[in-house]
C-alpha atoms as one frame of an Amber mdcrd trajectory, in Angstrom:
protein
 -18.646  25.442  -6.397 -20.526  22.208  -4.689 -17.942  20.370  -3.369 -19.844
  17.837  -2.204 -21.751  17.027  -5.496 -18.505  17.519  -7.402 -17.163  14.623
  -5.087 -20.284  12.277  -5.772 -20.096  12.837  -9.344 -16.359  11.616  -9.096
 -16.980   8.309  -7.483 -20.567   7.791  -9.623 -19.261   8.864 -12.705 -15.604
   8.161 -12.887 -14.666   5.784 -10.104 -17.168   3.018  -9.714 -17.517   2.441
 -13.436 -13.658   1.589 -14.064 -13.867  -1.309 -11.997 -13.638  -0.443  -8.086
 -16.249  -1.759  -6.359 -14.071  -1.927  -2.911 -16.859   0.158  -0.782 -13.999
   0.964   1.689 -12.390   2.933  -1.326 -15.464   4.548  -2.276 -15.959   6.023
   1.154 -12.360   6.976   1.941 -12.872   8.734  -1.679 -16.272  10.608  -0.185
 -14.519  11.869   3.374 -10.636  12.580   2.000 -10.800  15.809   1.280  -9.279
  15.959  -2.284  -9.575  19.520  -2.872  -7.430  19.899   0.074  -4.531  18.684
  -1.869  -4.440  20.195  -5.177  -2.602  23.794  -5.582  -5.010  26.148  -4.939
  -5.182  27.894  -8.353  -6.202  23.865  -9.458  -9.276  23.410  -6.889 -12.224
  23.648  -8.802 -10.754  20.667 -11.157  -9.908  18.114  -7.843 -12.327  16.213
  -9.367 -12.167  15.921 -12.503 -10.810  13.025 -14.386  -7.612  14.528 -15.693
  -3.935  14.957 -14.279  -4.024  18.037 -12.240  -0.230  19.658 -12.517   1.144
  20.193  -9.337   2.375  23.873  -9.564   4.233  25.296  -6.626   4.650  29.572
  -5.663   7.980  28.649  -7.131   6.460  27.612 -10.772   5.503  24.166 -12.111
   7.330  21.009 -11.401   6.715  19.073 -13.580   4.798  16.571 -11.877   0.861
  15.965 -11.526  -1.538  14.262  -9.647  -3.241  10.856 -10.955  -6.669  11.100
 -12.309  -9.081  10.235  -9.033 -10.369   6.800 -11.093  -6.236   5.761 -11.262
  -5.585   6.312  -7.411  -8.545   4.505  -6.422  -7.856   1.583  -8.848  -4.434
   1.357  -7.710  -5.569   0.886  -4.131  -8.000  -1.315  -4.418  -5.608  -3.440
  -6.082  -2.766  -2.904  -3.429  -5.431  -3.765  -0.409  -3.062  -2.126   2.150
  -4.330  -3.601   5.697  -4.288  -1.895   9.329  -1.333  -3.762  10.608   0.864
  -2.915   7.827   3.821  -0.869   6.997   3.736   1.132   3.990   6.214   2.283
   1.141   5.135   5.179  -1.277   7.642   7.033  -3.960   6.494  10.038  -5.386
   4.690  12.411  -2.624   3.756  14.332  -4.866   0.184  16.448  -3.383   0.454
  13.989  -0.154  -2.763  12.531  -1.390  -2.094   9.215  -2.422   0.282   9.006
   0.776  -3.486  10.024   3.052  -5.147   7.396   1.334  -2.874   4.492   2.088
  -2.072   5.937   5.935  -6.087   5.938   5.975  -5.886   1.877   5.583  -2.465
   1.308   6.934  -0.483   1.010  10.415   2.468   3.321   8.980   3.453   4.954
   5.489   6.420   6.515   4.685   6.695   9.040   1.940   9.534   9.629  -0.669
   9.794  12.617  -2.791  12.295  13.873  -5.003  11.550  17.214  -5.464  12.108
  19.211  -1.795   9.487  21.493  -3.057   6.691  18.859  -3.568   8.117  17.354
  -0.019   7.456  20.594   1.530   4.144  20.866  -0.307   2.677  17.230   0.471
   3.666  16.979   3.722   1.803  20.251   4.754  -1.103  18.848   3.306  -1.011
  15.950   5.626  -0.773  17.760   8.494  -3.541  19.914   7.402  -5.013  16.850
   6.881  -4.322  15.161  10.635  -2.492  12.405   9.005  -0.027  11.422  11.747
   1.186   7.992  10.701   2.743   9.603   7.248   6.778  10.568   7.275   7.519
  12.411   3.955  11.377  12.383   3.282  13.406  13.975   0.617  15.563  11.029
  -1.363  15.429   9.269  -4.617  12.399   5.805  -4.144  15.046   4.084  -6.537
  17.315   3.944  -3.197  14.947   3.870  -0.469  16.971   4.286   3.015  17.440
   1.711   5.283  16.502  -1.758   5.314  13.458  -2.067   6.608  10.633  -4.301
   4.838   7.591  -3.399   3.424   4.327  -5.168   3.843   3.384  -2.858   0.254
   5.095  -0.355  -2.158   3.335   1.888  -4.614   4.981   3.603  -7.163   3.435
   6.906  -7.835   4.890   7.649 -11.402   5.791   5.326 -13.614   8.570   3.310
 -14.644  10.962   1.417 -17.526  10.973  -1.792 -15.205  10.595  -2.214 -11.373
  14.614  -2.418  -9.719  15.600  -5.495  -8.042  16.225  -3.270  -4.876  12.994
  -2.708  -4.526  11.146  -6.107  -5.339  13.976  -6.619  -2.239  12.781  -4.218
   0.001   9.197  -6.559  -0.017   8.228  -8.492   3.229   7.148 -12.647   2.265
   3.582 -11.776   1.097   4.128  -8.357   0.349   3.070  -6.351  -2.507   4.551
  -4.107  -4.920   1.852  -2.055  -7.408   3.814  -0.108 -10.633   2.703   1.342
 -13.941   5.585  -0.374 -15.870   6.221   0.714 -19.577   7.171   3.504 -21.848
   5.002   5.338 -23.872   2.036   4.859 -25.790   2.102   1.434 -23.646   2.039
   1.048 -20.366   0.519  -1.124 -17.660  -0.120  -1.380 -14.085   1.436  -4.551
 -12.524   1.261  -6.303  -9.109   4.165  -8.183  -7.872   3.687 -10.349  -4.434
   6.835 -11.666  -3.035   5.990 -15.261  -2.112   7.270 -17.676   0.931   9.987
 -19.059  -1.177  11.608 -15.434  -1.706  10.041 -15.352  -5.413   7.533 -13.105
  -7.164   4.563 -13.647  -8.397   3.750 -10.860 -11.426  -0.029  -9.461 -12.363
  -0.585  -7.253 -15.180  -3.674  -5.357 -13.963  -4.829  -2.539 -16.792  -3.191
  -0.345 -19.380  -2.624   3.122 -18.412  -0.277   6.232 -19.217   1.399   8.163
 -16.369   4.534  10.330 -16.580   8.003   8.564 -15.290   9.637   8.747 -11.727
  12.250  11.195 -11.700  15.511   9.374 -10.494  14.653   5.952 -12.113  16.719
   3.975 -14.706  15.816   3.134 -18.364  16.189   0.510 -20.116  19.342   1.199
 -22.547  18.113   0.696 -26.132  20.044  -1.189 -28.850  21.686   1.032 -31.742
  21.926  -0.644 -35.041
């Protein structure tokens, strides 16, 4: 297979024409290695606009990989910056966790699945992505209190908790595909200097749910 055409055609044909046009995310997209972090019975479809189950030597997960065209929409939206420190929940491959430590100071990494831990934070270090800590814990309770400058939610989600709009730095950023089935969208929250949040709905989008996340209780009649 031509890797390297297989990667153009991704950015050409799937990434550029849904809207980002942020040529630092179009290069990161042509030098990450993508293939690099799909199972290896998955490579030949890294690039392809689909969600590419993550399957372990153990058996499937459960969980997949965003569609290229969703990972580089989502950061282009976030605009993570050199200086900053990063939040990500859901490991899942490791890659969305490379491309935000490949714009930011420091990311750290939470998966709930030890498996996918194991299995994403290889890939980083195959990968020479130093300033990445994957941890094994639920992203609904991060650890600690440390702020984040940005948080991106790698799953979806009913609604975004309270602890985590918390867990923002004034002026940071919190990116989420919010919703339930067949409607869901991506939104941007920005904590502002008077401790409240500003709230973007960017695009509509369907992505499977967080493990480890509430729902909203529904009414019964």
């Amino acid at each position: 297979m031509d890797f390297e055409r297989a990667r153009f055609n991704m950015i050409e044909q799937q990434i550029r024409p849904w809207e980002v046009l942020d040529q630092d995310v179009l290069n990161l997209f042509s030098t990450l290695r993508r293939e690099d972090f799909v199972p290896p019975a998955w490579r030949s479809m890294a690039f392809t606009d689909m969600e590419v189950p993550l399957v372990l030597d153990s058996g499937p997960t459960g969980e997949c990989m965003f569609p290229p065209r969703l990972e580089a929409r989502l950061l282009q939206a976030l605009a993570p910056r050199r200086h900053e420190h990063v939040l990500e929940i859901g490991t899942g491959s490791g890659f969305m966790a490379a491309l935000l430590a490949s714009r930011a100071r420091r990311v750290l990494s939470l998966e709930i699945h030890e498996g996918l831990a194991a299995f994403g934070r290889e890939n980083l270090r195959r990968a020479g992505m130093r300033n990445v800590a994957v941890e094994v814990g639920n992203g609904a309770q991060p650890p600690g209190t440390d702020a984040f400058d940005a948080i991106v939610l790698s799953g979806s989600v009913a609604f975004v908790p309270e602890v985590l709009l918390g867990r923002l730095a004034p002026g940071g950023r919190l990116i989420a595909i919010v919703g339930a089935e067949p409607a869901m969208t991506a939104r941007l929250y920005t904590r502002t200097a008077d401790d409240a949040y500003a709230e973007e709905g960017l695009f509509e989008t369907v992505v499977q749910p967080l493990k480890g996340f509430p729902r909203k209780e529904r009414f019964v009649f």
